[in-house]
Structure formats: structure tokens, C-alpha cells
N, C-alpha and C positions, 0 to 999 in steps of 0.2 A: 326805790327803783329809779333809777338815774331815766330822765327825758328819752322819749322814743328816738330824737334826733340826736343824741351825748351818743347811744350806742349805734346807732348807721354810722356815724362821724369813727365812732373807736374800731368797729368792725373793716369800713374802707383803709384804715390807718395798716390796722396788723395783716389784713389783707395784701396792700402796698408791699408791707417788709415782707412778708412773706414769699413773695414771687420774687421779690429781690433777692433774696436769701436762697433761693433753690433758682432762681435765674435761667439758665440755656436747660436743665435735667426738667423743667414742665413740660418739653414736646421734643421726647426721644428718636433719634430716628429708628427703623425697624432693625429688628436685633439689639437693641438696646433698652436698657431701663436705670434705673434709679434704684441708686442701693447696692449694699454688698453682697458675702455668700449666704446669709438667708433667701433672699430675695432671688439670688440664683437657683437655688439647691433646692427651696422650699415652697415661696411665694407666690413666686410665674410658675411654676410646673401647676401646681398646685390652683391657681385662678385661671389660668389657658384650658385646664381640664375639666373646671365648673362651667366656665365659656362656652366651650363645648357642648359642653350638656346640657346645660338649659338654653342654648339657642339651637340645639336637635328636639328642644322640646319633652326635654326630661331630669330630674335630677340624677343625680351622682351618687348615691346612697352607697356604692360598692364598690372598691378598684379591685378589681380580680389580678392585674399586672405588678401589687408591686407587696412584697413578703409572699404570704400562702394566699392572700387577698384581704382584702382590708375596710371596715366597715367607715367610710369615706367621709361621711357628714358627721361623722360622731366627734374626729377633731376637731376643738374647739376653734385654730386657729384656721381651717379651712372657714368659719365665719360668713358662710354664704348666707345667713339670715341675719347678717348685720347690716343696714340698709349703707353705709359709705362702701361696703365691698362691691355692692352693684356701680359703684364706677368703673371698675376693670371687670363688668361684664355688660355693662353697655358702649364702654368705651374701648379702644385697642387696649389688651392687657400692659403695654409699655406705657400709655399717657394714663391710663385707668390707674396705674401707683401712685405718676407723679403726685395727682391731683387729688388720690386719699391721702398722700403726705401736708399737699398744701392745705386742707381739707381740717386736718388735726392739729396741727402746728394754730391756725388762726383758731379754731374752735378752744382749745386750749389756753391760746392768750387769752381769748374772752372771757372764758369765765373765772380766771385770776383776777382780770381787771373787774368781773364784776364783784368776785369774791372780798377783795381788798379793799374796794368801791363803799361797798356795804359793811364794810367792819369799821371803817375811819372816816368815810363819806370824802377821801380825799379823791380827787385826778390825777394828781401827779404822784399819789402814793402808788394809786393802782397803776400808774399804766409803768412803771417802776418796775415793780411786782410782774405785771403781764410780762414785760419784756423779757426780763431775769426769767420768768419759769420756759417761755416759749422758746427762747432761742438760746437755752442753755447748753453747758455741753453736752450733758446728757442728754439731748435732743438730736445734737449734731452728727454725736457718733452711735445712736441707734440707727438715725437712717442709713449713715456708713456701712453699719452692720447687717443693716436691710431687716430690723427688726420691727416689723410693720402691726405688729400684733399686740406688744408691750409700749408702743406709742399710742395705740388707737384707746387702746384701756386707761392706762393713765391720764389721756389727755379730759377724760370728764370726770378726773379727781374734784378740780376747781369747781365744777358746777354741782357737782352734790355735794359738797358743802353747802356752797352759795341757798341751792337750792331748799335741802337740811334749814338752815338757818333761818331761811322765809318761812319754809313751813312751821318751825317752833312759836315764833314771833306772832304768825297768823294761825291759830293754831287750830284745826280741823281735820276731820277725814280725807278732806278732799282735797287740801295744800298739800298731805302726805302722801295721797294718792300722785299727785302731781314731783313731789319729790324722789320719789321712786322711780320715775324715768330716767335720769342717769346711772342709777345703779344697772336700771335693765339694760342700756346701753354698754358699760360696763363689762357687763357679764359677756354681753352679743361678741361685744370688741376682741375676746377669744385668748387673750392670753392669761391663764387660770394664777400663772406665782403672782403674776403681776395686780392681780386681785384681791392676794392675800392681804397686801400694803396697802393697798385704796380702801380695804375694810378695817385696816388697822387704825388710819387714819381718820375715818371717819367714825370709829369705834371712840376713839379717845375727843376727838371734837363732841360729838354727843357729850360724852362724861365731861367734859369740860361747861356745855352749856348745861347740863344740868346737876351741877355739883349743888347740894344742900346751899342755901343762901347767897349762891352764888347771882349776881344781876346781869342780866344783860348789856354788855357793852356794844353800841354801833353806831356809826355815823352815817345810816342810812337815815333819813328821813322819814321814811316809810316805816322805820320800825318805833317800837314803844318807845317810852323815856326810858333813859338809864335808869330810870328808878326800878322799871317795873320787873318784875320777880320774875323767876323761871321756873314753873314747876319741874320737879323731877320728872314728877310721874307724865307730866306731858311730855315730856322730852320723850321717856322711856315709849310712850305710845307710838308719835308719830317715827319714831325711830324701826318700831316694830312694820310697823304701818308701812312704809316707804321700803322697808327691807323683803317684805314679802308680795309685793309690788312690782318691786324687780326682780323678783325670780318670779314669778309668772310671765312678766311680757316677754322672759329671755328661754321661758320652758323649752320653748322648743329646741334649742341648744344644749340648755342647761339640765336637762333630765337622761337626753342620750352620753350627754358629756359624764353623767356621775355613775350610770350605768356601765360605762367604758372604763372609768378609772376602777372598777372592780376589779376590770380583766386586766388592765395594762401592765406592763412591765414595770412600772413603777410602783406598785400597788404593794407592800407587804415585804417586798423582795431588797429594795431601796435602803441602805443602809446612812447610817450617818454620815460619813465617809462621801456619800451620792449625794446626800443631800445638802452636805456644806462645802463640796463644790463652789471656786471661787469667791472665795471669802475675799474681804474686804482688808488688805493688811493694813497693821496700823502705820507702817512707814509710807504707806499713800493717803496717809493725813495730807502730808503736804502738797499733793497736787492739787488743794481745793484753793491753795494759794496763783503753785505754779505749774498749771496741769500737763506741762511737756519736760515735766521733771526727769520723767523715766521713756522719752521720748514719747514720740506715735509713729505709728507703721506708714504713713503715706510717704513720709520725703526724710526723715531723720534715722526711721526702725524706732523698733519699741526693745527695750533691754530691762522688764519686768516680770512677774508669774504674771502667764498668761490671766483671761484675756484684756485686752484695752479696754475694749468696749464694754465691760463689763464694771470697768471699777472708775471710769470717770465721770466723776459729776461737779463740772464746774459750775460755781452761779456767779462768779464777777468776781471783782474787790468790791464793789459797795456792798454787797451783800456779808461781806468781813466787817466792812466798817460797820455798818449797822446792828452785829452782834456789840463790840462794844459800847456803841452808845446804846442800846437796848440796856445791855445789860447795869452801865450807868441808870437810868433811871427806868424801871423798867413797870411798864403797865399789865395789868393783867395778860390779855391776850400774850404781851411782846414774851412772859413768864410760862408761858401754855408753847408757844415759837420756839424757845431755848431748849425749853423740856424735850420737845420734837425732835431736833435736833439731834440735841444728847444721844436720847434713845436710836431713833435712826442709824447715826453712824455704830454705835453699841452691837446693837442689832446685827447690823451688815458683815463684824468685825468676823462674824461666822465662828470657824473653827480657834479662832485665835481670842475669843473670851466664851463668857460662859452665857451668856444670856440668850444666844440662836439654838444652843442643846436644850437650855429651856423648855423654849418654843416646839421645840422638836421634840421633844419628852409628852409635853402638853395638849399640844395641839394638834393632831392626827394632817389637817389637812399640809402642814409644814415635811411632814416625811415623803410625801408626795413629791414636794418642791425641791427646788435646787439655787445655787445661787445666791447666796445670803446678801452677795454684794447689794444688790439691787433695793434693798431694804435703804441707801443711803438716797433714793428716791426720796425716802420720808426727811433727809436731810436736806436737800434739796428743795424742797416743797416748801417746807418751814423757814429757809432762809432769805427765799424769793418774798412769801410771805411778810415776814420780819421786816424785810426792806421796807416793804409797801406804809407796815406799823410805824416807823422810824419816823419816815418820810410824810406820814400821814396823818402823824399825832396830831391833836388838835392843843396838845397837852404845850402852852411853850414855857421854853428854856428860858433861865436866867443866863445872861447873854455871859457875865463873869465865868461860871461854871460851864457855860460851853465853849469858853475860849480858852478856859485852863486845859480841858477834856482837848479837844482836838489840839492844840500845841503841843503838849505832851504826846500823843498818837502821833503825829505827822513828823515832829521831831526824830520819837524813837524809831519810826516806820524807815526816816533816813538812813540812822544811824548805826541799823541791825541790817537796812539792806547793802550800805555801801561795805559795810564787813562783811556780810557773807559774801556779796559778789565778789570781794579782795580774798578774801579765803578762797573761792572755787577757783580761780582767776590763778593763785601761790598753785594749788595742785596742777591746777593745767599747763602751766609753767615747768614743774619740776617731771609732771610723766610727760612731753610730749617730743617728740612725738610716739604714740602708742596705738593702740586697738579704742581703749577709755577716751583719750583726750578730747575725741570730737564730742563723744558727749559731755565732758565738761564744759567744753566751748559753748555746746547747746546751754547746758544748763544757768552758763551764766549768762547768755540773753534769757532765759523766763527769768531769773531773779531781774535784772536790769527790766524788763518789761513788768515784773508785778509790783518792783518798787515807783515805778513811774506815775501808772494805773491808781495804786494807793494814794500817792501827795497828790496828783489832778485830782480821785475821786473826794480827797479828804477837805480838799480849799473846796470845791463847788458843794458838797453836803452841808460844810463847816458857815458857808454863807447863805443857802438853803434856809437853814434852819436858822440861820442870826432872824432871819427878818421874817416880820411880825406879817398874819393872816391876811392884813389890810395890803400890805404889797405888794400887789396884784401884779404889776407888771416885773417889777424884781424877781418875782418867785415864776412867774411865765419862762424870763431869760432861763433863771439859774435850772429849772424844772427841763428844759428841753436843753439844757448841756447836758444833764446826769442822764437823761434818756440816750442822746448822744451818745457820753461816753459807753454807757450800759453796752449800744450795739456796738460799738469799734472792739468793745473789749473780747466780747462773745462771739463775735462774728471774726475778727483776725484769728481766735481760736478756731471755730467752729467752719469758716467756710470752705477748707481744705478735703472737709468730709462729704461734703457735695459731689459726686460723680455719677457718668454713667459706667455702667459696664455690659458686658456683655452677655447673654442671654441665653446662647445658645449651650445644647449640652457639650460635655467634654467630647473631645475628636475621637477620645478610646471607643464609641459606641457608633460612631462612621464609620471606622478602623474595623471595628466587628463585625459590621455588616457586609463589610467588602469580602470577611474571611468565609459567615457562616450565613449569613442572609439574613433573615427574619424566620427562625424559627417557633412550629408553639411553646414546645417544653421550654423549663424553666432556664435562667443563668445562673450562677451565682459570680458576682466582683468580687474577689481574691484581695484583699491588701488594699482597695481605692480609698482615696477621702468619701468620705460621707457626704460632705460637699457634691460630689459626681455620683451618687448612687441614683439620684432619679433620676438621671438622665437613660440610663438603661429604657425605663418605661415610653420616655417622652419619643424615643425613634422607634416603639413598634416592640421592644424585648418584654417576656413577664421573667420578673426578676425575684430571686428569694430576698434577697436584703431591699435596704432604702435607707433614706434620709428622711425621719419624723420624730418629734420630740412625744409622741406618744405610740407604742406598741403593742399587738396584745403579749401578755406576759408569756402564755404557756407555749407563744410561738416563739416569741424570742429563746426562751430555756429550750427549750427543743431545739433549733437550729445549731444553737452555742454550744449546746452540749461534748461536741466534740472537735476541737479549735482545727477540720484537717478537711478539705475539700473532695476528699473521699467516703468522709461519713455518711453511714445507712439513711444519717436523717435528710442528706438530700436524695438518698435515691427516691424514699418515700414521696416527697417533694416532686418527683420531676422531673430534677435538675439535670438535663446534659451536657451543658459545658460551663467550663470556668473560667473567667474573662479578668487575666493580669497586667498591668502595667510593666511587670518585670516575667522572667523566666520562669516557671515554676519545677527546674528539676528535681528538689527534694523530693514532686510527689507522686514521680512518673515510675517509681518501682515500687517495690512491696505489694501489698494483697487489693486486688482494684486498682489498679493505677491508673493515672493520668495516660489519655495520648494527644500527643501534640497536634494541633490540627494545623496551623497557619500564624504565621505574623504580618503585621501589616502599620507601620509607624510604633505606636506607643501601645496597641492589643497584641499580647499572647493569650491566644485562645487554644484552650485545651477541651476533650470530653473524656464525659466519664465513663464509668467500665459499666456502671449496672445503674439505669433509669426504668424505675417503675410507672405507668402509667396513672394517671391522675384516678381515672375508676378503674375499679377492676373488683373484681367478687372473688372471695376465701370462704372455705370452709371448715376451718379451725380460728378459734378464739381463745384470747388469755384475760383473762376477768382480774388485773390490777387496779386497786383505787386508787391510792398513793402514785401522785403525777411524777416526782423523783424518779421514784421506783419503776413506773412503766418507759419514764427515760431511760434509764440504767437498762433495761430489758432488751430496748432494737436493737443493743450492742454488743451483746452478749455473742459469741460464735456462733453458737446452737439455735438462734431467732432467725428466721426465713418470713421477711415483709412481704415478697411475694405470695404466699400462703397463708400466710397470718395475721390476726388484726388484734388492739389491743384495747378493749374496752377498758372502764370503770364499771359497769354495771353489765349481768347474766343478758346474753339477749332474749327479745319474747318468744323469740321459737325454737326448736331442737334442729340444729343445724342439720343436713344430710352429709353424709361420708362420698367421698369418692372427690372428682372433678368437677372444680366449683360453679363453672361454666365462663362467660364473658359480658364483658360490660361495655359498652360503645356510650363514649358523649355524641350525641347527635346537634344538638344546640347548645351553643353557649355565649351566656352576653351579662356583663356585670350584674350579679345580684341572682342571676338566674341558668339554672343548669338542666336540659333534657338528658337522661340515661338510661338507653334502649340494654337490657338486661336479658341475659338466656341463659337458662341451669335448669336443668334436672329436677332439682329440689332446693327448699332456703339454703339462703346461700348468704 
């Protein structure tokens, strides 16, 4: 464990970048925040509403406003018992982002730098390492994306490892009990695919430390001699140990959460198709080179399969260079980094190799997920890593063979880029001008920019590593250019993604208000982005759809059931009007029809022909178990939802005939429903 004062000193340091790096978005003005359309659609609705609620002095357990209602805490990424979420509810939910972004970003650097720290005992490996993983692009364009949930999870990859690693070394109950605190954090941190990876990773680290004969390699101080062995079976224990560690300190998430994916709409229903969703193609190999190959959306456009933010993970050029000299002489560990790698990108390639159906065949909790891209996370991890190994080795170079090795590189690094760039350069030439040409123009600033980045990174690594342990001041210089370079490189990419935006909901639910007010029954949004769906709830409407990455299933199949804002299944629902951004004639004739009510900017609001009330008492029933089947049934001609209800199971009494009576809600408030009832007989 590196000096109490090494980490205050590294801590102030990535602290530093970090506010640099997120700069004027640390103290948004009001209506603004940090981050994209998660963070719009998802993030703020979503912590302005826990806000709420626990500063009324209660939790949230219910949203009655948004689907049929919704069991609130059970979403993972709502994360109110993750203790960094209580910044956006003790702070304004716009600064309470900034500052879980800032918050993760440095906690993240940290524990790569101690991660790396402890595997090589170098400084300048880890902080190498820390910079590459923390301000990678993968970092940059999640916050872009306002993906606040899949940062917070990830970012204590590094420390349980780090921490893994201590505990095997030192090896007891109670290092393991101590180990398991990042996983619980983990879990708290709420984004579930993004778990699948941080488990993978630390699955195969395990097996890596405890491979039969394998020793322990570290340059930590604190740990044994490289001599000294590993048992398996310790490994296997505190591994167990620390794994069930962290799912207890995170139960309280973690139990509502698995009880929820039973019901969700992902559960069962989720085909391969769903869940290899943004795959990773193999022609965006090359952005790990020249990640604005296929442009980005802020200032260029993006002209790839969707989404950006999904498939970019940049970690530098040195993190390139360092695969080749790895793989030139390569040490244990740096051989465990390649493998990582490998697999990672494999992995991600999703729909377009075979190893994620695999996964998906295998592993149950994988059909859940989506997203294979994400899997190149573990590529990303491993190369920041790798850096740190390179950079870190203790192992030195014969100075012939590392000047044969990087001449050669640097050489051909010239020699392929000043051709390709003369090749894109011939094309843009012969089509311009076109629709293509600007992006070739782009493209051939990222090759001129990632050939440049190469020869700098390749002469200061090249001279890095010439000089011998004892050159303490040599290696200081050359150590803080690669750092240097590291952020010019990462950050020219990465600081573009830094913005604020705006907060509030779409205009169409102002627009609506002016037409129909605030009423109680339901809405349903006709045709909106997803993006705009909570904002219906956030001005006061209870809405059938929303914007949530988890649903319950049997409501989602029920609503969907019939693609037409006339169906039975909203009258059951509620629903009296239907709120479009465009005209909705096709559905203003036929059986039920739409009637126009009002326009008002970008809202056509329409109502519907038949709204049933929320309670109400029938006294006929149809005893269907088969969930399909009793969907299929409301829609049927001959089915009258007003008088009819449709069980799975006989009810416990013998209904009466006649007039079923009436049901009045008397009170209602999330989570909780009074209903004053009058009939005759059961009803």
C-alpha cells in the first residue's frame, strides 16, 4: 500500500483534472444540467422525484403517474440507496449530477492508479493507467449520453480488483469481508448489464490469481515475495467470501431488483434479436485508432449504425503502443491484458460473431441484457491496464532490441499513415465536391492526428523505457510528457462531450396543458420520442407509457397489444386523451373514434370515445389463465370491460346477478388507494 501522503498527493492530482475536464458543467445554472437525453428523459425526472420525496419526509416506493403505476424503488437505476446519489438530493438536482460525475471520474482514476500501483509498484505506470482508464472516451461520451448509472458501476471495477488482490495476498475472513465492499457498491451503483462485465472481469482475475502453480506477481511492497504461491482454494474462498458480501450490503436493491426482473418486460419475452442490440461491428475496429472515423454528433454528424455512444471506446495511442511492446516481450499479467482484450472486443462483436449467442445460450442473466457493445468495456480496462504493465515493468529492455522494436513501429507507423492519409486525401479529391467528401476531409484529419499522436507517443515511450530505474530525473521528465500527452490526446477527443443542456420537459406537455389542463384520467403520447415520455408526469399528467429501461412485462404486452389509440386496452386504463405531435386523422373514423379537441404549437390533443373508470365493480367474470389468451379476449367484439373482468383464478365467492353497484376512490396517493364501494351483493 503506497504512503498515506503518495495517495492525498494522487487523489488532489485527478481531482485537479477532473474539474478541469468537466470545467463551467460543475455549477449549472437553473434549468440546466450535465449530460444528454438520459439525463434529460431519465436521471432528473427521476432524482427531482426522490427529492421530493424524501425531503416531504418519505420515500418513493410507487409512481402511480407513469404506465398503470409503477413500483419506483424496485429500479435499479433509480439508486436512492447508493450513498453518491444523495448528492442530487441534498444538493440542487442540476449541481447534485455535476458532482456524482466529478465524484466517479476521480474515484475511478484512483483505484486504477492503485490497481496498477500494486501490480508493478510503479508511479508512472499507474498514474499512466489511471489517466487512460478515467478520461477515456468511453467516459466522455457516456456523460454525453448522460449515462450516469453505467459510469457509477464501472467506475469500482479498479478497486475491486485492487481490493480482491489485497484480500488473497492477506488472506482471511475479514480482508474478504472488506473486499466485498466494492462489489456492494457496484451493485447499489444500479446499472445491472453493466455488472454483467465488472463480474466477468473480476471472474477471470480470480482465475487468473488462482490458476494451479500459478505465483503471485506485484510490485507492491506490502505483498509477499513473488515466490510465494497462491492457493486455489484461497482464492476460491475469499472470492466467495467478498461475493456474498456484496450482495448483502446492496440487498436492499438487490433483492427488490431480482424480484422485479421476474415481472419485467425483459424477463422471458427478450429475444436474441433484443438482446444483441448494438453490437459492436467489426469495421469500428478502427476507431480505437481514429475514433471520429465515422464522425460524432456534436459538430461533424455521425454517419454509422447507430448509437455513438454505444461503440466508442477510446484509450489513446499509447495504449496501442503498449499492446505491441507487451506483446514483444510479454510478462504474465501483460499475457492475462491481451487475453482481456481479445475477448472483450470478441465479446462485444455481439450479433456479428458467435461468442455473445454463447453467452446468451449460457447464461440466463445475459437474455435480460442488451447491448453487447459494452462488453468492449473489458477492452478498454485491460488496455489502460496494459499501459500501466508496459510502463511499469520492472523487467528492463536490452536497449538493441528495444531500439530495433520501436524503429521498426515508428517507421512503419509513418509509412502506413502517410499512405492512408494520401489515399483518403486521392478519394476526396476525385468525389468532391459531394454529400461524402466532408467526411473524408474529416477523416483525413483523424488519420493525420492519430499518425502524429503515434511518432510523439512512440519517441517519448521509446526513451521511457531506454533509461535504466536509477534515472530518476530522466524518467520524472519523460513520465510527465506521456501523462501529458495521455490528456492532450483524450481530452482533444473527449472535451466536446462536456455540455450542458436543458432540463426542462418538452413544450408538447405546456402545449397540452393550455389545451386540456390537468386532468386525472389517463394520456396516452401517440408517436413521441421516449426521450419526451416523462415529461408528461413531470407537469402534473398520469400517463400510460414512459421512458424506463425496465417495465413490468404483463403491462407492457397489454398496452401493445393492439398498435391503435383506440384500443379496449386503454379504455380499461383510463385513458381519455391522446397527445400527438402531428394530426392524427387516420383515427378519427371507424368504431370509437378519436375527437379532436384542440391545438396548440406542437400538441394535438385528441379524446377518446369510451374511458372506463379506474374502479368500478362487475358482476360477471371470465376465469382465463393463459396471460396471451386473456389479452386476445378484451378484444374480442362480444367482451364488454365495462361489466366484465378477467381473472386467472375462480373468485372466492358466488357473484350476485343483477347491477353490480359503484365504486368511488375516495383517497389516493402513491402506493395507496381508499374505495368506498356500494352493491347489493358480491360484486
Amino acid at each position: 500500500m503506497p504512503p498515506r501522503k503518495t495517495l492525498v498527493q494522487v487523489g488532489l492530482v485527478l481531482l485537479l483534472l477532473t474539474l478541469l475536464f468537466l470545467g463551467l458543467a460543475l455549477w449549472p445554472p437553473p434549468g440546466k444540467a450535465l449530460g444528454g437525453a438520459d439525463v434529460r428523459g431519465l436521471f432528473y425526472p427521476w432524482l427531482d422525484l426522490t427529492r421530493t420525496a424524501v425531503w416531504q419526509g418519505h420515500l418513493p416506493f410507487w409512481h402511480a403517474a407513469q404506465f398503470a403505476g409503477y413500483p419506483f424503488l424496485s429500479n435499479p437505476q433509480v439508486a436512492l440507496f447508493y450513498p453518491p446519489t444523495w448528492l442530487a438530493i441534498l444538493l440542487p438536482v442540476r449541481i447534485g449530477i455535476s458532482w456524482y460525475v466529478v465524484l466517479h471520474v476521480l474515484v475511478t482514476g484512483l483505484g486504477m492508479w492503485l490497481f496498477v500501483h500494486q501490480q508493478t509498484g510503479s508511479r508512472w505506470g499507474a498514474w499512466l493507467a489511471a489517466l487512460t482508464w478515467a478520461f477515456s472516451g468511453f467516459t466522455a461520451v457516456r456523460i454525453f449520453a448522460g449515462h450516469m448509472g453505467l459510469l457509477a458501476t464501472f467506475a469500482w471495477l479498479p478497486w475491486l480488483l485492487w481490493a480482491f488482490t489485497w484480500c488473497v495476498v492477506r488472506p482471511s475472513v475479514w480482508t474478504a469481508v472488506l473486499a466485498g465492499i466494492p462489489f456492494g457498491l457496484a451493485i447499489l451503483a444500479g446499472h445491472t448489464t453493466s455488472l454483467l462485465y465488472v463480474g466477468l472481469v473480476w471472474a477471470a482475475w480470480a482465475l487468473y490469481l488462482g490458476m494451479e502453480d500459478w505465483r503471485l506477481e506485484t510490485g507492491d511492497s506490502a505483498s509477499p515475495s513473488p515466490q510465494s504461491p497462491v492457493s486455489s482454494f484461497m482464492v476460491a474462498r475469499q472470492f466467495l467470501i467478498a461475493a456474498l458480501v456484496g450482495l448483502l450490503l446492496s440487498g436492499i436493491q438487490f433483492l427488490p431488483l431480482a424480484q422485479f426482473a421476474l415481472e419485467s418486460s425483459r424477463s422471458g419475452s427478450a429475444g436474441f434479436d433484443f438482446a444483441s442490440a448494438y453490437s459492436f461491428p467489426p469495421a469500428h475496429l478502427v476507431t480505437l485508432l481514429v475514433p471520429e472515423f465515422f464522425g460524432e454528433p456534436t459538430h461533424a454528424g455521425y454517419w454509422s449504425v447507430p448509437n455513438f455512444e454505444e461503440l466508442t471506446y477510446y484509450a489513446g495511442v499509447l495504449a496501442l503502443l503498449a499492446v505491441i511492446l507487451a506483446a514483444r516481450r510479454p510478462s504474465r499479467r501483460a499475457l492475462f491484458y491481451l487475453a482481456m482484450m481479445a475477448f472483450g472486443l470478441l465479446l462485444a462483436f455481439g450479433s456479428y460473431a458467435f461468442l455473445y449467442r454463447l453467452f446468451y445460450n449460457l447464461l440466463p442473466p445475459f437474455r435480460l441484457a442488451r447491448a453487447p457493445g459494452r462488453a468492449a468495456v473489458i477492452y478498454l480496462f485491460a488496455a489502460a491496464a496494459l499501459l500501466g504493465e508496459v510502463a511499469g515493468s520492472r523487467r528492463a529492455w536490452e536497449r538493441p532490441a528495444l531500439d530495433r522494436l520501436l524503429r521498426w513501429v515508428l517507421a512503419s507507423t509513418a509509412v502506413l499513415g502517410l499512405a492512408v492519409i494520401a489515399a483518403t486525401g486521392a478519394v476526396f479529391i476525385v468525389v468532391h465536391p459531394t454529400d461524402t467528401s466532408g467526411r473524408l476531409w474529416h477523416q483525413v484529419g483523424g488519420w493525420a492526428t492519430a499518425v502524429l499522436l503515434l511518432l510523439v507517443g512512440g519517441v517519448l515511450l521509446w526513451r521511457f523505457l531506454a533509461w535504466p530505474q536509477t534515472a530518476v530525473r530522466q524518467r520524472r521528465v519523460l513520465g510527465l510528457a506521456l501523462a501529458a500527452l495521455v490528456l492532450v490526446d483524450l481530452w482533444t477527443f473527449g472535451y466536446k462531450f462536456i455540455r450542458l443542456e436543458e432540463m426542462a420537459p418538452d413544450r408538447t406537455w405546456y402545449e397540452t396543458q393550455e389545451v386540456i389542463g390537468t386532468p386525472t384520467e389517463r394520456l396516452l403520447p401517440w408517436g413521441m420520442s421516449i426521450f419526451e415520455q416523462n415529461g408528461a408526469w413531470q407537469v402534473g399528467f398520469n400517463s400510460v407509457l414512459g421512458y424506463n429501461a425496465l417495465e413490468i412485462g404483463a403491462n407492457q404486452a397489454f398496452i401493445g397489444s393492439i398498435p391503435d389509440p383506440r384500443s379496449t386496452a386503454y379504455d380499461i386504463l383510463n385513458t381519455r386523451y391522446v397527445v400527438a405531435q402531428l394530426p392524427l386523422d387516420q383515427f378519427t373514423e371507424g368504431e370509437r373514434p378519436l375527437t379532436f379537441v384542440g391545438h396548440v404549437g406542437d400538441a394535438w390533443v385528441y379524446e377518446r370515445a369510451r374511458v372506463l373508470p379506474l374502479a368500478r365493480l362487475v358482476s360477471r367474470v371470465e376465469v382465463i389463465e393463459d396471460e396471451k389468451a386473456a389479452i386476445a379476449r378484451i378484444h374480442e367484439p362480444d367482451f364488454d370491460p365495462a361489466a366484465t373482468a378477467i381473472l386467472a383464478a375462480p373468485p372466492p365467492c358466488e357473484l350476485a346477478d343483477g347491477a353490480a353497484g359503484t365504486a368511488v376512490i375516495s383517497e389516493q396517493r402513491d402506493g395507496y388507494w381508499r374505495i368506498d364501494t356500494d352493491s347489493a351483493g358480491a360484486a
